[in-house]
C-alpha positions in Angstrom: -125.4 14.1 45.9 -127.8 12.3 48.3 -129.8 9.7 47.3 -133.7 10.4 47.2 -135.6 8.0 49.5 -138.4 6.0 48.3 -141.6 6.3 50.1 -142.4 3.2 52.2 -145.9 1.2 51.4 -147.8 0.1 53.3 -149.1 -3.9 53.8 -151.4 -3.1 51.0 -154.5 -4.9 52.8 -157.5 -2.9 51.3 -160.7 -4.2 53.7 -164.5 -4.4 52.9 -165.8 -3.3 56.4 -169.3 -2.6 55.1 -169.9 -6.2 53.6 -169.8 -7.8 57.2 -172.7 -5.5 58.2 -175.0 -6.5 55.0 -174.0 -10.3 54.7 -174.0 -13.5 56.9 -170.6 -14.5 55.3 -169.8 -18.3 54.8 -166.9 -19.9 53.2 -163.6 -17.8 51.7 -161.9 -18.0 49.0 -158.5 -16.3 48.3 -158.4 -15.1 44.3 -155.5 -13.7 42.2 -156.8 -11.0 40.3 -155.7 -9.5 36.5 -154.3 -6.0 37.1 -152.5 -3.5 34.7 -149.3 -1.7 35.9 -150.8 1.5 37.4 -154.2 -0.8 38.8 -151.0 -2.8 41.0 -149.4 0.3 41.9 -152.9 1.7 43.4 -153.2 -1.5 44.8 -150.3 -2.1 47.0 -150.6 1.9 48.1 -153.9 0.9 49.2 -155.7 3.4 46.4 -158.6 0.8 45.9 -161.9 1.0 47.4 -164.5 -2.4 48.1 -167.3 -0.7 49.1 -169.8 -1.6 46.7 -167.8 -4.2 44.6 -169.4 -7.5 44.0 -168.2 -10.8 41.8 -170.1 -12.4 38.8 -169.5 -15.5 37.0 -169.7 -15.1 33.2 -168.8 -17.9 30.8 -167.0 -19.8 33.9 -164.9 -17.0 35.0 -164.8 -14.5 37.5 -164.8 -11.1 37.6 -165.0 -8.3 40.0 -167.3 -5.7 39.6 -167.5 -2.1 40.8 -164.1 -2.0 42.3 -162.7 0.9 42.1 -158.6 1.7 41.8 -157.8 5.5 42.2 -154.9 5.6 39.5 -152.4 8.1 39.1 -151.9 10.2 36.1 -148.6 11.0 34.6 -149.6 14.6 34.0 -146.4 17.1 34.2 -146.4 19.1 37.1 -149.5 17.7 38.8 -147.9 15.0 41.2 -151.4 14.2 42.7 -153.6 13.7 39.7 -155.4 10.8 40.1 -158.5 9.3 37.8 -161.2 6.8 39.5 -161.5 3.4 37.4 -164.3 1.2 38.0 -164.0 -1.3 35.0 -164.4 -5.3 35.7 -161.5 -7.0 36.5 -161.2 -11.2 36.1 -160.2 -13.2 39.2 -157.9 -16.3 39.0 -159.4 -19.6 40.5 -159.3 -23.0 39.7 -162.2 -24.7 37.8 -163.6 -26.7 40.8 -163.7 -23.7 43.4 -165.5 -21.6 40.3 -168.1 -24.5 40.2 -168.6 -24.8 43.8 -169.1 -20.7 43.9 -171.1 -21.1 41.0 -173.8 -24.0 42.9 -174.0 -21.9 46.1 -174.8 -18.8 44.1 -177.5 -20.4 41.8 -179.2 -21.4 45.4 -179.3 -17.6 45.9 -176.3 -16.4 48.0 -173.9 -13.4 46.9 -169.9 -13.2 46.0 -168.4 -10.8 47.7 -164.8 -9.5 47.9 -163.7 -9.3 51.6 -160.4 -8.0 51.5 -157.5 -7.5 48.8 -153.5 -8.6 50.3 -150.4 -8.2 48.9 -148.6 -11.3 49.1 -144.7 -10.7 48.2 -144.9 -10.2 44.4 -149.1 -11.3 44.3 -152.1 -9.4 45.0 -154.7 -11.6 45.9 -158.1 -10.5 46.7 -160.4 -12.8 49.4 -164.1 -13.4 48.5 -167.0 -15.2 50.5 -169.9 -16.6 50.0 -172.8 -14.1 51.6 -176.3 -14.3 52.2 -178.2 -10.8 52.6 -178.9 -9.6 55.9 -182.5 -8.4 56.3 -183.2 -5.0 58.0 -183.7 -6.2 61.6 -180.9 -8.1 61.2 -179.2 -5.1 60.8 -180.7 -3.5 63.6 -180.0 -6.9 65.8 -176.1 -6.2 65.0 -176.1 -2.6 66.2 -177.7 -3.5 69.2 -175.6 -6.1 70.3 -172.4 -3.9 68.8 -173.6 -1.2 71.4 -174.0 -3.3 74.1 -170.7 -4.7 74.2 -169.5 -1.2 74.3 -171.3 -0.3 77.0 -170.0 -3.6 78.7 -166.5 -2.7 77.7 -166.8 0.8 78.8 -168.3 -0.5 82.6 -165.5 -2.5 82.9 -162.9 -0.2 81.9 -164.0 2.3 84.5 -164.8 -0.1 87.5 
């Protein structure tokens, strides 16, 4: 009898696109985080969404907010069942980069989870320091973002 194949993963990189939009993003910081079974499985078949999220400090640890794993069910003959959980998770750092995130964020900048990797048997998740953009900002970025399409497109066709 053949042998069934497993399905192939993919690199597991889950981005944040939005958070380069609303942020001027400073220094990074790559985090292990504390998942359950299903949350790592979600994880490294790229089920997890970052839109959104955000990282406190409570009682000098951190924890990421409003991220939220799509997690599979083990419901009998429903192979795609899936429930949304959006619970905090904690994030592994050492005491001096927690006290250095924790300075920078008492002078009024934001944590923010860039990206989440799977790094052989690890999932890490990458956070920055961000200071909110303000709305022409915004506007400034989409500008400029056009522009260089426009340029791109001129010289593609010339």
């Amino acid at each position: 009898m053949a042998q069934k194949k497993r399905p192939k993963h993919t690199s597991g990189a889950v981005l944040n696109r939005r958070v380069r939009f609303d942020y001027e993003l400073g220094d990074e910081l790559e985090a292990g985080i504390v998942l359950t079974g299903p949350e790592v499985r979600a994880a490294r078949d790229g089920h997890v969404q970052l839109k959104g999220s955000f990282v406190t400090i409570r009682r000098s640890e951190l924890w990421l907010n409003n991220a939220s794993f799509s997690l599979k069910l083990n419901k009998k003959g429903d192979p795609s069942a899936r429930t949304i959980d959006t619970e905090p998770r904690k994030l592994l750092a050492s005491r001096k980069q927690i006290t250095a995130l924790e300075s920078k964020k008492q002078q009024g900048s934001s944590i923010v989870p860039l990206r989440m990797l799977t790094k052989k048997n690890h999932i890490k998740v990458v956070i920055a320091i961000g200071k909110g953009k303000k709305t022409y900002d915004k506007r400034e970025t989409l500008k400029r973002r056009d522009q260089d399409r426009e340029a791109q497109r001129a010289i593609k066709y010339n």
